[in-house]
C-alpha positions as CSV (number, residue, x, y, z in Angstrom):
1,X,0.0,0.0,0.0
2,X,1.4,3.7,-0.6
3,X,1.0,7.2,1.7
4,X,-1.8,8.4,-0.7
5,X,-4.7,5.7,0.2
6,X,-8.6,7.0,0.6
7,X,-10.3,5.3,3.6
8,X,-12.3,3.1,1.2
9,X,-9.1,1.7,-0.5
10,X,-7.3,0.7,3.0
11,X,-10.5,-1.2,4.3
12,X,-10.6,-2.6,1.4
13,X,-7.1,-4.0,0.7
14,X,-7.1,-4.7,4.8
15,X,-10.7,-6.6,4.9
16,X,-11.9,-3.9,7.9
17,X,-15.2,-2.4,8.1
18,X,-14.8,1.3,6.7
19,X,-15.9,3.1,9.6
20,X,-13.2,1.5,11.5
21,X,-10.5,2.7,9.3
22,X,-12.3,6.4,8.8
23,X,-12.0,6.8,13.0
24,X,-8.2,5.6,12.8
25,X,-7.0,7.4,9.6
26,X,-9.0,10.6,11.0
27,X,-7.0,10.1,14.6
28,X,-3.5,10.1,12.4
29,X,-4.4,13.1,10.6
30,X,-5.0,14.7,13.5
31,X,-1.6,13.8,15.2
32,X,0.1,15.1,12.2
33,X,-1.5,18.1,12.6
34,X,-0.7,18.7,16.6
35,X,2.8,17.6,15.8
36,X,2.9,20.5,12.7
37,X,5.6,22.7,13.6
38,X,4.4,26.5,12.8
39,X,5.7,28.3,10.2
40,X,8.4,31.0,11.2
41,X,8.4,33.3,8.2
42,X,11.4,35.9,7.5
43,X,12.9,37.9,4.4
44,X,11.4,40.1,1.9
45,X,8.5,38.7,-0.2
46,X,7.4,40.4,-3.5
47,X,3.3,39.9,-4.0
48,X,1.2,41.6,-7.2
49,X,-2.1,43.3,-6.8
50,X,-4.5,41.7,-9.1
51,X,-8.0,43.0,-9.5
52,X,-10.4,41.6,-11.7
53,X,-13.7,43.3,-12.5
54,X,-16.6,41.3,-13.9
55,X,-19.4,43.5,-15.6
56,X,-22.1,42.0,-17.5
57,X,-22.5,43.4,-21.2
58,X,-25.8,44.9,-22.3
């Protein structure tokens, strides 16, 4: 099996009943979240200013 697996997919391949596999894969994603470290940003950034406008035509 690879990293990129829906719920669906593992139960299937692993014979478990999908709600089973929803609660666990759920718990794991939120671990890797907690365990995120946050992003420190620092330097210059350059960013554009786009505007779009969207008028309907008579």
């Amino acid at each position: 099996m690879g990293l990129n697996l829906s719920s669906s997919q593992i139960a299937r391949e692993l014979e478990l009943n999908i709600s089973d596999v929803e609660e666990r894969t759920g718990q794991l994603r939120e671990g890797v979240v907690a365990r995120k470290p946050r992003v420190k940003l620092h330097g210059e950034v350059e960013c554009r200013d786009t505007r779009r406008v969207s008028e309907k035509k008579p």
